[in-house]
mmCIF file as gemmi writes it, N, C-alpha and C atoms, coordinates in Angstrom:
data_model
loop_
_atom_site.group_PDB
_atom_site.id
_atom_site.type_symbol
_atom_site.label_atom_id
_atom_site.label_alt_id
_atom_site.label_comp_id
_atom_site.label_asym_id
_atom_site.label_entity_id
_atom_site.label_seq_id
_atom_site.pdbx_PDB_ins_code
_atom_site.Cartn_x
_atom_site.Cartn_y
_atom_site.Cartn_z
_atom_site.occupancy
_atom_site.B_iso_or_equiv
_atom_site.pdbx_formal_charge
_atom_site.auth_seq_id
_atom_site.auth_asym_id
_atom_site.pdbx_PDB_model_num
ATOM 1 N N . UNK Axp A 1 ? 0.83 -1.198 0 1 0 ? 1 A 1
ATOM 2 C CA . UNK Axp A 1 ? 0 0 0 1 0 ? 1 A 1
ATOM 3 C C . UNK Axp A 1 ? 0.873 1.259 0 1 0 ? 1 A 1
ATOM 4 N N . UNK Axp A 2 ? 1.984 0.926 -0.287 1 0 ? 2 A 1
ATOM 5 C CA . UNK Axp A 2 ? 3.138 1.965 -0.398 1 0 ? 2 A 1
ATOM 6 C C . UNK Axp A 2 ? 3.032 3.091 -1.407 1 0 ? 2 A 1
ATOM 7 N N . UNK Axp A 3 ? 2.539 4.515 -1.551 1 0 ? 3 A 1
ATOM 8 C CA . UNK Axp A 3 ? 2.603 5.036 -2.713 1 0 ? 3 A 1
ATOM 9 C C . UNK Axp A 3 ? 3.645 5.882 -2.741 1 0 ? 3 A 1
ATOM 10 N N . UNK Axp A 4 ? 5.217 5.83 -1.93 1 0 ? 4 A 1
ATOM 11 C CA . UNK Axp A 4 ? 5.596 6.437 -2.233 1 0 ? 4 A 1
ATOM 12 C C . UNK Axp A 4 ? 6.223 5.555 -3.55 1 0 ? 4 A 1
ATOM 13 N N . UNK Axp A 5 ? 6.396 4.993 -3.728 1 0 ? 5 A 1
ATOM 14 C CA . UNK Axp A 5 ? 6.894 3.87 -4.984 1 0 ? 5 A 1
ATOM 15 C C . UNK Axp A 5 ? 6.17 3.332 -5.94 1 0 ? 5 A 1
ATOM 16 N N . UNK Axp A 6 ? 4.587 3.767 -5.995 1 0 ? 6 A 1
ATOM 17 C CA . UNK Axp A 6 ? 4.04 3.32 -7.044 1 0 ? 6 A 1
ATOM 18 C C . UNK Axp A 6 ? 3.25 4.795 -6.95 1 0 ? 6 A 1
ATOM 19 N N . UNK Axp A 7 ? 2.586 4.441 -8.302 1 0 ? 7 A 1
ATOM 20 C CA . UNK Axp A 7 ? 1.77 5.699 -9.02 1 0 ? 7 A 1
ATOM 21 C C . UNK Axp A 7 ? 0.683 5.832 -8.476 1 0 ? 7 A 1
ATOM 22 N N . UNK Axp A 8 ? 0.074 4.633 -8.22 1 0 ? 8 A 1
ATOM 23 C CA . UNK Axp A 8 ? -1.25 4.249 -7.952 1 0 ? 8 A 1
ATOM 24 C C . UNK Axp A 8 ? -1.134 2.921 -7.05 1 0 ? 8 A 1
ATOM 25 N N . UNK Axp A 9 ? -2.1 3.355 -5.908 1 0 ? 9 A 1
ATOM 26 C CA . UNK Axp A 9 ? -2.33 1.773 -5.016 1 0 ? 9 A 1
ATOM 27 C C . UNK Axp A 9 ? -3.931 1.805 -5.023 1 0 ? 9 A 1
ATOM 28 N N . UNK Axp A 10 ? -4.842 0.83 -4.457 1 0 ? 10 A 1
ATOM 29 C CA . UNK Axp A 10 ? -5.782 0.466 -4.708 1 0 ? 10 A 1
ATOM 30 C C . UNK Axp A 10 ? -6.158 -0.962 -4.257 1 0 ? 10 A 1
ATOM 31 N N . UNK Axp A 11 ? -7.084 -0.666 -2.672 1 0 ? 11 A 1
ATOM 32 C CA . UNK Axp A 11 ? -7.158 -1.745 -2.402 1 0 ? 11 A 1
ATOM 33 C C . UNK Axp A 11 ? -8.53 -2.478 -2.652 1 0 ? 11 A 1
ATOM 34 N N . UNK Axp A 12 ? -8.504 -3.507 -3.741 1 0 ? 12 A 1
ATOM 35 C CA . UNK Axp A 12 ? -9.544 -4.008 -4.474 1 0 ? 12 A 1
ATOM 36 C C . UNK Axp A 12 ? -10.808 -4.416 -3.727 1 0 ? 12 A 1
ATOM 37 N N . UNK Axp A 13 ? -10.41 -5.567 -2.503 1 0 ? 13 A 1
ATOM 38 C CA . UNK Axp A 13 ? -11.449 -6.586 -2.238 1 0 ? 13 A 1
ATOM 39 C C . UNK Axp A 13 ? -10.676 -6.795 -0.696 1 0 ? 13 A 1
ATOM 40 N N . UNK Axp A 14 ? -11.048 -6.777 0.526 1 0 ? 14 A 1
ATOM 41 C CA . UNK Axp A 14 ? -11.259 -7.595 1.28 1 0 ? 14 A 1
ATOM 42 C C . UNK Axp A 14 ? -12.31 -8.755 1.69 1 0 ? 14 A 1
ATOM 43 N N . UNK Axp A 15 ? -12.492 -10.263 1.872 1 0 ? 15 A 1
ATOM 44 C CA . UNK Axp A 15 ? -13.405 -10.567 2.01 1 0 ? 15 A 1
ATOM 45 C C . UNK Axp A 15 ? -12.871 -11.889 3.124 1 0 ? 15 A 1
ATOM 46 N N . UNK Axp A 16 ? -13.734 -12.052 3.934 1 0 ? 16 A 1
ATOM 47 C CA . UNK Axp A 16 ? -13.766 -12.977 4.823 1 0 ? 16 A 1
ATOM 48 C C . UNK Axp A 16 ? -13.21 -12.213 6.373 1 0 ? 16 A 1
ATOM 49 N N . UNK Axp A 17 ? -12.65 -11.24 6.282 1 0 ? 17 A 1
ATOM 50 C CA . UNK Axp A 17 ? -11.972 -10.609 7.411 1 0 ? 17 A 1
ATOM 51 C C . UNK Axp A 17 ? -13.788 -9.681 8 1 0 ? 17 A 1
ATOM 52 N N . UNK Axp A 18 ? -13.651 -10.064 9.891 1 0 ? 18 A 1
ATOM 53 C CA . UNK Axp A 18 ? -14.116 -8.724 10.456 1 0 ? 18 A 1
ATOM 54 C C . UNK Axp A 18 ? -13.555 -7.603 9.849 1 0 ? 18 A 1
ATOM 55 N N . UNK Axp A 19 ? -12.198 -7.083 9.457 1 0 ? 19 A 1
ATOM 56 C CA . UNK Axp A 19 ? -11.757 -5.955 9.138 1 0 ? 19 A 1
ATOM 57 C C . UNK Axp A 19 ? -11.839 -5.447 8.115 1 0 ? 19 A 1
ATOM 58 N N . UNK Axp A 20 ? -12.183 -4.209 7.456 1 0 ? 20 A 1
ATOM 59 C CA . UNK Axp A 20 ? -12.135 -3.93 6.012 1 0 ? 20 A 1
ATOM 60 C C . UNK Axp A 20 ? -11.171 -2.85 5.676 1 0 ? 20 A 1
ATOM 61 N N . UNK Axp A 21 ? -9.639 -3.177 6.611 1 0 ? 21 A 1
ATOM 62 C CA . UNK Axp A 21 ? -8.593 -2.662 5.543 1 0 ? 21 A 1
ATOM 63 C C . UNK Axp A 21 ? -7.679 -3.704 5.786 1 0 ? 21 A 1
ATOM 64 N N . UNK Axp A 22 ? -6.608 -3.723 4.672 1 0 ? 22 A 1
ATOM 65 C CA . UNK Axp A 22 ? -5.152 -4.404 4.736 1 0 ? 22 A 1
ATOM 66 C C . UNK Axp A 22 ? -4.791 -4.543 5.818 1 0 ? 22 A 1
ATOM 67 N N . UNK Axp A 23 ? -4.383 -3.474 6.722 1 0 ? 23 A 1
ATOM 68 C CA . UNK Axp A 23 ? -3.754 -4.081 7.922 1 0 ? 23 A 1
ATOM 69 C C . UNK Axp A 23 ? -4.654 -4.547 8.914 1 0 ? 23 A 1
ATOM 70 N N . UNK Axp A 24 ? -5.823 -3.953 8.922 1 0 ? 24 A 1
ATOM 71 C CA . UNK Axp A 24 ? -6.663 -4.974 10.112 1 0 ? 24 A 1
ATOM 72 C C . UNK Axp A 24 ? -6.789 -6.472 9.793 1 0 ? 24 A 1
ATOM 73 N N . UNK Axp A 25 ? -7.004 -6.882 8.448 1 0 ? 25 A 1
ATOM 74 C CA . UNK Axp A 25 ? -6.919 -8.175 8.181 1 0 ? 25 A 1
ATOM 75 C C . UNK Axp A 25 ? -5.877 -8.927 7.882 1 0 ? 25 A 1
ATOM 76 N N . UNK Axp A 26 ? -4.842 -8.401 7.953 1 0 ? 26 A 1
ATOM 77 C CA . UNK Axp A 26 ? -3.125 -9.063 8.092 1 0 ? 26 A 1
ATOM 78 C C . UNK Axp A 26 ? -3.074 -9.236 10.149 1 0 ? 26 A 1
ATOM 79 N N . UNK Axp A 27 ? -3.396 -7.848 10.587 1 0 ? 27 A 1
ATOM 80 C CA . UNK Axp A 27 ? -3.627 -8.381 11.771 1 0 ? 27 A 1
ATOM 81 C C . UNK Axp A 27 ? -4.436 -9.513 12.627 1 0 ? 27 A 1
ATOM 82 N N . UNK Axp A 28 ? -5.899 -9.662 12.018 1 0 ? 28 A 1
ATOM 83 C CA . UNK Axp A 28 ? -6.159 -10.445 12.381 1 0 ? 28 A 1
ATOM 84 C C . UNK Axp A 28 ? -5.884 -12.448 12.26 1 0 ? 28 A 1
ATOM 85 N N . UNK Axp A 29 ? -5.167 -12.018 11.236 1 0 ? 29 A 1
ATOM 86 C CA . UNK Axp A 29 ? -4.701 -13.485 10.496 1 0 ? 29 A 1
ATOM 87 C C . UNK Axp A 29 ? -3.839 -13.827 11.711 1 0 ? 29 A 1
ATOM 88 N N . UNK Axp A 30 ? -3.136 -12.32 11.683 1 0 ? 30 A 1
ATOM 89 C CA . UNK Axp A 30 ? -1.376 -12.717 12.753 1 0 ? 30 A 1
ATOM 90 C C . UNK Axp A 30 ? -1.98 -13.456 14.27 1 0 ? 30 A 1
ATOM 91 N N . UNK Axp A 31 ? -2.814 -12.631 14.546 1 0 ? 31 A 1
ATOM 92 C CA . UNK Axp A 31 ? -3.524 -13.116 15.41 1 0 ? 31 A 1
ATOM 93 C C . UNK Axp A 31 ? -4.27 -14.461 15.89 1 0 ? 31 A 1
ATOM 94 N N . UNK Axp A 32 ? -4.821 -15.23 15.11 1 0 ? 32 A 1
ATOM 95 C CA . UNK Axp A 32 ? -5.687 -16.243 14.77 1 0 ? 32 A 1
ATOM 96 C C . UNK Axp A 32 ? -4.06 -17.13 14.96 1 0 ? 32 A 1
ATOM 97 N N . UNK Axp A 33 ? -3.464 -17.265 14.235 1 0 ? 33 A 1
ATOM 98 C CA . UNK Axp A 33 ? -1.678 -18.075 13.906 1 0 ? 33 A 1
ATOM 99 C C . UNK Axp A 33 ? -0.925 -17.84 15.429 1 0 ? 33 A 1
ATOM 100 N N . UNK Axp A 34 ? -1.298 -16.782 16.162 1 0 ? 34 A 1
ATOM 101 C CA . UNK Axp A 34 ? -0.269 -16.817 17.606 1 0 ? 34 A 1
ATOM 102 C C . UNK Axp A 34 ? -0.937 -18.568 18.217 1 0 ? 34 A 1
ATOM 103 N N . UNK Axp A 35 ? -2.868 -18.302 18.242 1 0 ? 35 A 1
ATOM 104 C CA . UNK Axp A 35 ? -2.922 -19.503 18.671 1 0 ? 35 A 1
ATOM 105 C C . UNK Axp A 35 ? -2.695 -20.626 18.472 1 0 ? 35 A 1
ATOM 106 N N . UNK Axp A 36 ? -2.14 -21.39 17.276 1 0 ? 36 A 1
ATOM 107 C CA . UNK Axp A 36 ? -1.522 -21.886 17.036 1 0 ? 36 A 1
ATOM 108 C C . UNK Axp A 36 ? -0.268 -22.177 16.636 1 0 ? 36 A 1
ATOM 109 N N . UNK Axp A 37 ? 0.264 -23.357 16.271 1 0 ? 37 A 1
ATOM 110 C CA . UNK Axp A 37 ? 1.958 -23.419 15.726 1 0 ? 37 A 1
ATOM 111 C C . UNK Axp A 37 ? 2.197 -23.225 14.481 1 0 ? 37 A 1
ATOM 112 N N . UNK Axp A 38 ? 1.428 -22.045 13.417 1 0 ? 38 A 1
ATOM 113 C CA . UNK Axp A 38 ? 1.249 -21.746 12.815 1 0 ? 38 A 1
ATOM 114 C C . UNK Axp A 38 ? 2.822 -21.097 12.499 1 0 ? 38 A 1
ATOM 115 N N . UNK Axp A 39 ? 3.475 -21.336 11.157 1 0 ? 39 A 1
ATOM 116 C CA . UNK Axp A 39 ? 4.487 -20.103 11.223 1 0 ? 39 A 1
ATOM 117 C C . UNK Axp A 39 ? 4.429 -19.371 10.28 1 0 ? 39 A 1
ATOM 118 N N . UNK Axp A 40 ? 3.673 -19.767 8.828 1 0 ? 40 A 1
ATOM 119 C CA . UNK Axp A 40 ? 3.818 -19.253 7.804 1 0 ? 40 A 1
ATOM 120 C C . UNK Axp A 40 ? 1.835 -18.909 7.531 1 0 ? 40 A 1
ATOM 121 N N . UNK Axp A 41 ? 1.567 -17.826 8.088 1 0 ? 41 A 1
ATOM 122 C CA . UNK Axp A 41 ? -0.217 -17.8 8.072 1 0 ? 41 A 1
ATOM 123 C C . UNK Axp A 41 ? -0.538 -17.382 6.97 1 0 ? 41 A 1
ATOM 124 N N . UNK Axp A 42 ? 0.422 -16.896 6.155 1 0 ? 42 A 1
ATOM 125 C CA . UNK Axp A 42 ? -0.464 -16.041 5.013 1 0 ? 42 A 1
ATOM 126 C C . UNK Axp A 42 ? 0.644 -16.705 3.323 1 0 ? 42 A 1
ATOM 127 N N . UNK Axp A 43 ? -0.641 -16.572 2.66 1 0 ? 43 A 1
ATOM 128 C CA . UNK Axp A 43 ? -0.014 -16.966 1.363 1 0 ? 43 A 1
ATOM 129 C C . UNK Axp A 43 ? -0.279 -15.607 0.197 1 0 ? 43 A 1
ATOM 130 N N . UNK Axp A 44 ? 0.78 -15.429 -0.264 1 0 ? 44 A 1
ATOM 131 C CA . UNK Axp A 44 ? 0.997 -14.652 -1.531 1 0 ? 44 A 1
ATOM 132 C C . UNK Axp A 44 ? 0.908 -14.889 -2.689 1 0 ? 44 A 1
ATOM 133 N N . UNK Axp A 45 ? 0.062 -13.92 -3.651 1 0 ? 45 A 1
ATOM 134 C CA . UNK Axp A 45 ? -0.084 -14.055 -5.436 1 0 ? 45 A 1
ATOM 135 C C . UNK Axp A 45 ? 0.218 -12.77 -6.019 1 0 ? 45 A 1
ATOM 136 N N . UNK Axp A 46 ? 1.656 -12.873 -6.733 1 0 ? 46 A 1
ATOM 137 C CA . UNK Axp A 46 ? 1.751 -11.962 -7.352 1 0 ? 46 A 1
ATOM 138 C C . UNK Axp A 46 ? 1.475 -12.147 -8.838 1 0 ? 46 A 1
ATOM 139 N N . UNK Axp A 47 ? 0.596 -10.859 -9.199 1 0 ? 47 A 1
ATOM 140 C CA . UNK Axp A 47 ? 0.309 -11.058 -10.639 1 0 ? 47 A 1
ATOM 141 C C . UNK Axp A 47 ? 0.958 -9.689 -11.879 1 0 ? 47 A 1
ATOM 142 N N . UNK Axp A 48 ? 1.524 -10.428 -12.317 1 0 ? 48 A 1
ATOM 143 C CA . UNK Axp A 48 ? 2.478 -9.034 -12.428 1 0 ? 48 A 1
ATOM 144 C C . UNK Axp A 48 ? 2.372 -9.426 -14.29 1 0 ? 48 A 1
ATOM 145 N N . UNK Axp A 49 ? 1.299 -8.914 -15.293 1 0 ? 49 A 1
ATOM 146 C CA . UNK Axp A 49 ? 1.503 -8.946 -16.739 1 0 ? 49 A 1
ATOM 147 C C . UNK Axp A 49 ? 2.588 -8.909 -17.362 1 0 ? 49 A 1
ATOM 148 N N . UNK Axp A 50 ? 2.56 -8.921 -18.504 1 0 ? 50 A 1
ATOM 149 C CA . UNK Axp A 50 ? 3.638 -8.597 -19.396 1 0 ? 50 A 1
ATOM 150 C C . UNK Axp A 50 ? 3.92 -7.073 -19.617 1 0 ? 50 A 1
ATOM 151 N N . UNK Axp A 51 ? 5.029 -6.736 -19.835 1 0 ? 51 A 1
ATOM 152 C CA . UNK Axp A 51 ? 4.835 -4.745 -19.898 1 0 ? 51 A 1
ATOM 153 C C . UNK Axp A 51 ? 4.052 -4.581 -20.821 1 0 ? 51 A 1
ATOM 154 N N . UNK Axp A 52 ? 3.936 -5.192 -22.189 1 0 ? 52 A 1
ATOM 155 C CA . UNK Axp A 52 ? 2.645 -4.384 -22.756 1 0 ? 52 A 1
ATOM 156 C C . UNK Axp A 52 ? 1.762 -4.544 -23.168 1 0 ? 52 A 1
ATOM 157 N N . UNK Axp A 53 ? 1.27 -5.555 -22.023 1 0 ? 53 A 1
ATOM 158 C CA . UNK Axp A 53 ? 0.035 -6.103 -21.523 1 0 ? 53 A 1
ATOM 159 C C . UNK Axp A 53 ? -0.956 -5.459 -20.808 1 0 ? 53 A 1
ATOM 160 N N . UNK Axp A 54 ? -2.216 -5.142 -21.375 1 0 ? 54 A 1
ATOM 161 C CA . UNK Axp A 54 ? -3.331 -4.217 -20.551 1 0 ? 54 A 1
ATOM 162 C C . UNK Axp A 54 ? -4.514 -5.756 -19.94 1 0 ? 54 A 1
ATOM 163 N N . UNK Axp A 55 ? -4.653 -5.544 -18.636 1 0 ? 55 A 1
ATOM 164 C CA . UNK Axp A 55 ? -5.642 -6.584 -17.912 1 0 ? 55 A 1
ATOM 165 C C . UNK Axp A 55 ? -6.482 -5.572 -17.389 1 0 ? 55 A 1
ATOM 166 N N . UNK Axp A 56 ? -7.521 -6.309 -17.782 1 0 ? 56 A 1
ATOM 167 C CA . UNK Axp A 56 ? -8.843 -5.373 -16.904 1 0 ? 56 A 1
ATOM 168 C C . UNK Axp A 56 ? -9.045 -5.805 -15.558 1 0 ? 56 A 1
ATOM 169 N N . UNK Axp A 57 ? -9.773 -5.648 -14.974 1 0 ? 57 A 1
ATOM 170 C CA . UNK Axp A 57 ? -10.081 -5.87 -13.403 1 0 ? 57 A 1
ATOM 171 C C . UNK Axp A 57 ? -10.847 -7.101 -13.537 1 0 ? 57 A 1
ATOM 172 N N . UNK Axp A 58 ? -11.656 -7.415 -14.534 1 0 ? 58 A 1
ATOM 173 C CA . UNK Axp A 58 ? -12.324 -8.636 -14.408 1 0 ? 58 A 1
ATOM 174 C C . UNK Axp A 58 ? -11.103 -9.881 -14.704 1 0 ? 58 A 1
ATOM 175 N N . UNK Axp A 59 ? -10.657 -9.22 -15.877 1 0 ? 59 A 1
ATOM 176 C CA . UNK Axp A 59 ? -9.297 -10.146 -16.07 1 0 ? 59 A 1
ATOM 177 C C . UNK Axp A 59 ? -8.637 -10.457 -15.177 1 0 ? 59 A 1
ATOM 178 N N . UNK Axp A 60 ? -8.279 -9.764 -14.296 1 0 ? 60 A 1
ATOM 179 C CA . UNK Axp A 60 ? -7.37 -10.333 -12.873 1 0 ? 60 A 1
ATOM 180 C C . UNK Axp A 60 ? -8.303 -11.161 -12.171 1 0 ? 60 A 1
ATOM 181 N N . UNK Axp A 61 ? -9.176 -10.542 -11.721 1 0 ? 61 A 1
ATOM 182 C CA . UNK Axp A 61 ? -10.457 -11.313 -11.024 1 0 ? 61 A 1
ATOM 183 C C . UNK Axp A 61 ? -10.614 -12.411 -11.439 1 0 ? 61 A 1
ATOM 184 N N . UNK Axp A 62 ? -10.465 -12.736 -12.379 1 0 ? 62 A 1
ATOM 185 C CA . UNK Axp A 62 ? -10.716 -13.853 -13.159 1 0 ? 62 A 1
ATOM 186 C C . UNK Axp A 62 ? -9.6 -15.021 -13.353 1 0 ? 62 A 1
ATOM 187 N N . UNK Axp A 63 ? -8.659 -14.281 -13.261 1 0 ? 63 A 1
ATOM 188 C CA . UNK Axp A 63 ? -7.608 -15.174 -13.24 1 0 ? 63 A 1
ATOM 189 C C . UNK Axp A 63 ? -7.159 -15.844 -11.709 1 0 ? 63 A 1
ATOM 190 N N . UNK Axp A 64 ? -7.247 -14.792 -10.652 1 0 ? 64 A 1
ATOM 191 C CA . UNK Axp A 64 ? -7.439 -15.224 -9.076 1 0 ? 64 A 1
ATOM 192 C C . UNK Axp A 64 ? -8.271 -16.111 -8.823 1 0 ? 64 A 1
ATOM 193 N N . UNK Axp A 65 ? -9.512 -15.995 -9.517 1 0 ? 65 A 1
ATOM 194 C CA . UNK Axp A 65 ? -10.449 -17.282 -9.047 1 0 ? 65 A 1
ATOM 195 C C . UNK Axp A 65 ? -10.321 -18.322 -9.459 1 0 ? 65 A 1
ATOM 196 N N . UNK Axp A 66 ? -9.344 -18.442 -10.601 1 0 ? 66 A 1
ATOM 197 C CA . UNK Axp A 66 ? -8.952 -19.886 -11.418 1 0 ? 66 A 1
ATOM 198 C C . UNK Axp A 66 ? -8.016 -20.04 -10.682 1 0 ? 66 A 1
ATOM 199 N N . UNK Axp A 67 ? -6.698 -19.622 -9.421 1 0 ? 67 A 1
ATOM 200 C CA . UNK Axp A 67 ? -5.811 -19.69 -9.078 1 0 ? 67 A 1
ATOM 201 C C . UNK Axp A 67 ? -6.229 -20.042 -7.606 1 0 ? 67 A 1
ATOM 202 N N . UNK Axp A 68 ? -7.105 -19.282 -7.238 1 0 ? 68 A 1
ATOM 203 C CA . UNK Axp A 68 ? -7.916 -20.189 -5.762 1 0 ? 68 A 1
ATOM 204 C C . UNK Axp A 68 ? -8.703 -21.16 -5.99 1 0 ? 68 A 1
ATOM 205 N N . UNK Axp A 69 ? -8.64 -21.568 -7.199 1 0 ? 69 A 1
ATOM 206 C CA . UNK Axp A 69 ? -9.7 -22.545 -7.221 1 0 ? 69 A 1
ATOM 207 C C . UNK Axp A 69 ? -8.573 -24.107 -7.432 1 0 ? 69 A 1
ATOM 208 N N . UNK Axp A 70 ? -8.04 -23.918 -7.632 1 0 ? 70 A 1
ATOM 209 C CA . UNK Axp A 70 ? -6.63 -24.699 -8.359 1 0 ? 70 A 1
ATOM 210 C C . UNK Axp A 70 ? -6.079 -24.97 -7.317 1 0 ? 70 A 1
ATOM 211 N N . UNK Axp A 71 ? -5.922 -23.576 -6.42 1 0 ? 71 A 1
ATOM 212 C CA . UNK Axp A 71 ? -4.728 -24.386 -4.921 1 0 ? 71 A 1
ATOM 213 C C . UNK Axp A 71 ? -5.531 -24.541 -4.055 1 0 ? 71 A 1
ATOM 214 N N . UNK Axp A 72 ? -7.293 -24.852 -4.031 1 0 ? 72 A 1
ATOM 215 C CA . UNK Axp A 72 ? -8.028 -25.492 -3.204 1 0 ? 72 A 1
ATOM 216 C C . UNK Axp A 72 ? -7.941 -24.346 -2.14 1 0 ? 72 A 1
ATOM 217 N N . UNK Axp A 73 ? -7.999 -22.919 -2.266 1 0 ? 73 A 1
ATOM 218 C CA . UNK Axp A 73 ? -8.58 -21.706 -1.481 1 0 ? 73 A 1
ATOM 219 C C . UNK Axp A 73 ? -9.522 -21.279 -1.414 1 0 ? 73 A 1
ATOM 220 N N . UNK Axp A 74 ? -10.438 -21.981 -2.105 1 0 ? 74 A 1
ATOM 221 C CA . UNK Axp A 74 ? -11.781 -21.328 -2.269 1 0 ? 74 A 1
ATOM 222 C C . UNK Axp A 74 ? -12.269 -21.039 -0.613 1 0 ? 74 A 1
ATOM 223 N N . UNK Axp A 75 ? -12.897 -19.842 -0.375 1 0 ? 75 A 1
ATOM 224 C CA . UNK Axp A 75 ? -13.443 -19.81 0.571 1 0 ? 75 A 1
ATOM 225 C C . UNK Axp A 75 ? -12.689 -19.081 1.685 1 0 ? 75 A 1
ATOM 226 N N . UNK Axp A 76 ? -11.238 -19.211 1.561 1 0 ? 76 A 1
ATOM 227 C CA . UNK Axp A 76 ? -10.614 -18.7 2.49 1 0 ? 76 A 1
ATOM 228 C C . UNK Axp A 76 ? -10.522 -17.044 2.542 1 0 ? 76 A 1
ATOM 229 N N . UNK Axp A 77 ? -10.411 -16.235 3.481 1 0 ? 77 A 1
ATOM 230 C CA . UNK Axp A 77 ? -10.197 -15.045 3.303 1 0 ? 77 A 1
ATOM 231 C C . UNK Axp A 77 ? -9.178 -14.618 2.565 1 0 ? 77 A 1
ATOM 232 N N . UNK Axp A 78 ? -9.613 -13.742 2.243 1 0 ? 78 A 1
ATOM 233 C CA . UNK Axp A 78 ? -8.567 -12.918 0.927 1 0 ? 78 A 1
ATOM 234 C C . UNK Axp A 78 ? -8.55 -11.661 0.693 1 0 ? 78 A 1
ATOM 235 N N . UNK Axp A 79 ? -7.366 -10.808 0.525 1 0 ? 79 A 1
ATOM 236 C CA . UNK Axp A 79 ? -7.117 -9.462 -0.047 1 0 ? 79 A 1
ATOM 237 C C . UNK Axp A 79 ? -6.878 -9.26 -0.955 1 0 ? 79 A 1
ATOM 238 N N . UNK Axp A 80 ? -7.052 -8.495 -2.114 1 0 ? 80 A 1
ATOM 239 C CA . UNK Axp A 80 ? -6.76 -7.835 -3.681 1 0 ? 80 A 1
ATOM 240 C C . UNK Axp A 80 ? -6.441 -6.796 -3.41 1 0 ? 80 A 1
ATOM 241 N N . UNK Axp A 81 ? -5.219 -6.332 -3.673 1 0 ? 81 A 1
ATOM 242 C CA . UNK Axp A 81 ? -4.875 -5.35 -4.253 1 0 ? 81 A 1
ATOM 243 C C . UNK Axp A 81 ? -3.996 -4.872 -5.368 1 0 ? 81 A 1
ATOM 244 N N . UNK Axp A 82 ? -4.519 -3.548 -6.252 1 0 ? 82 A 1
ATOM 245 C CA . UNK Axp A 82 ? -3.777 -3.363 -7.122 1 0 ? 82 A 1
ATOM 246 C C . UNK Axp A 82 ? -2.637 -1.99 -7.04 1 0 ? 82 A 1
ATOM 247 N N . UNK Axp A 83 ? -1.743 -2.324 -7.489 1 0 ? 83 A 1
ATOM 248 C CA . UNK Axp A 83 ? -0.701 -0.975 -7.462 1 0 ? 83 A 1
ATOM 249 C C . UNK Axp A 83 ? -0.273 -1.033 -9.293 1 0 ? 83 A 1
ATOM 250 N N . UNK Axp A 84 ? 0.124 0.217 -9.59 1 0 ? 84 A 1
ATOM 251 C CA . UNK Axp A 84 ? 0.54 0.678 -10.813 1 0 ? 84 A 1
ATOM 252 C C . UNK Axp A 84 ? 1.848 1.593 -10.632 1 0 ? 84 A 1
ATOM 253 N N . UNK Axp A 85 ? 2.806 0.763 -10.757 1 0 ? 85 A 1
ATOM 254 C CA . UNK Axp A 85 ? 4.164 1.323 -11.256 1 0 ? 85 A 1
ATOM 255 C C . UNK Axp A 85 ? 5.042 1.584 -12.121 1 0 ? 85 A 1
ATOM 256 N N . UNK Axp A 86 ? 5.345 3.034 -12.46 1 0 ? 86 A 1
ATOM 257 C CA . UNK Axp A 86 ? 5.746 3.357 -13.862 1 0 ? 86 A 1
ATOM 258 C C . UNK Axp A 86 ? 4.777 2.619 -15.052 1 0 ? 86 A 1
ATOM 259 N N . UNK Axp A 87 ? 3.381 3.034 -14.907 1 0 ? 87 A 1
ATOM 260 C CA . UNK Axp A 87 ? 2.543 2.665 -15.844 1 0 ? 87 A 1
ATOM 261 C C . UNK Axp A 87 ? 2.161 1.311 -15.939 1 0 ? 87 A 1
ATOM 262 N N . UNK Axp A 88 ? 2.65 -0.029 -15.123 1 0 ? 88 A 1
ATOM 263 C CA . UNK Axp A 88 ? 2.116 -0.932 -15.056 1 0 ? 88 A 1
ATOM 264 C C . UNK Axp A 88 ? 1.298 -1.228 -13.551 1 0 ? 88 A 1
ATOM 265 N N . UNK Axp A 89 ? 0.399 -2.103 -14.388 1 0 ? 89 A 1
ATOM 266 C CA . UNK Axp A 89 ? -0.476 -2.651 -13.206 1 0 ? 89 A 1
ATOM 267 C C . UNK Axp A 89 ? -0.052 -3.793 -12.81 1 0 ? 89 A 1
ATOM 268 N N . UNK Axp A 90 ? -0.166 -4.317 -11.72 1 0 ? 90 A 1
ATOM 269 C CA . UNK Axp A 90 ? 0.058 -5.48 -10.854 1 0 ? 90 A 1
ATOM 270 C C . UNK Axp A 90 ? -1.172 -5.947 -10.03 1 0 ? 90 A 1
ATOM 271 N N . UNK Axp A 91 ? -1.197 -6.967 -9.904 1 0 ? 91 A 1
ATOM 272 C CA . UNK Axp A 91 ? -2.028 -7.623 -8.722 1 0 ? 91 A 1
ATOM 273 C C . UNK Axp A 91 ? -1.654 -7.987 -8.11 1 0 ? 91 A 1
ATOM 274 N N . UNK Axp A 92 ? -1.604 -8.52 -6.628 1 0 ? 92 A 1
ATOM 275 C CA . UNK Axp A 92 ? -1.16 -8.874 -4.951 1 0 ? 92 A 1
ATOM 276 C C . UNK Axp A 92 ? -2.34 -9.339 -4.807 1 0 ? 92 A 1
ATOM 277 N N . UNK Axp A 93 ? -2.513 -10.518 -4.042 1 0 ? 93 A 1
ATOM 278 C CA . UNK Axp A 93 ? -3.375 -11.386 -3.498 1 0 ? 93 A 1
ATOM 279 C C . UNK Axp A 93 ? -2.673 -12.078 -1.913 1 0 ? 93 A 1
ATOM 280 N N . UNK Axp A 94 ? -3.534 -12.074 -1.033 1 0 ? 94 A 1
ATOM 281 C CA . UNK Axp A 94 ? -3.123 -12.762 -0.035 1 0 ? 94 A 1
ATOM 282 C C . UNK Axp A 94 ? -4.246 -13.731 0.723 1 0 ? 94 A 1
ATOM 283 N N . UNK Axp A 95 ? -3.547 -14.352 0.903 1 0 ? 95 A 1
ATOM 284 C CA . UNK Axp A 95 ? -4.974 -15.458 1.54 1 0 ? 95 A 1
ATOM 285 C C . UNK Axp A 95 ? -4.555 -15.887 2.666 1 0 ? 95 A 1
């Protein structure tokens, strides 16, 4: 969510979290993992196009749900967000 390094941040989707920003729902994950022997609580998707490659939002969307659906995440909580640096877009996913 850093903008001093990107052009544009943009946080897409929280879903499954009480919280509805990034860090309340990174916190609460951290949280949920103290009670257990949890060490690694959160999983990462970076989606990063080709440079001169334009993806729409459904396009990413679309491609995340074929990618949670594949590593058997369906259902789990999840964050989207997009950042745009030096004119490209990216996607970040965390589950």
């Amino acid at each position: 969510m850093n903008v001093t390094y990107n052009d544009r941040v943009d946080l897409h989707d929280v879903r499954g979290f009480m919280a509805d920003t990034l860090y309340g729902a990174f916190k609460e994950t951290e949280a949920m993992a103290k009670g257990t022997r949890c060490r690694q609580y959160l999983f990462s998707l970076s989606l990063n196009p080709l440079e001169k490659s334009f993806v729409s939002t459904q396009g990413f969307e679309a491609a995340i749900n074929e990618i949670e659906q594949a590593l058997k995440l369906v259902g789990q909580p999840r964050a989207i967000v997009f950042h745009e640096k030096a004119g490209r877009r990216h996607a970040h996913v965390a589950f």
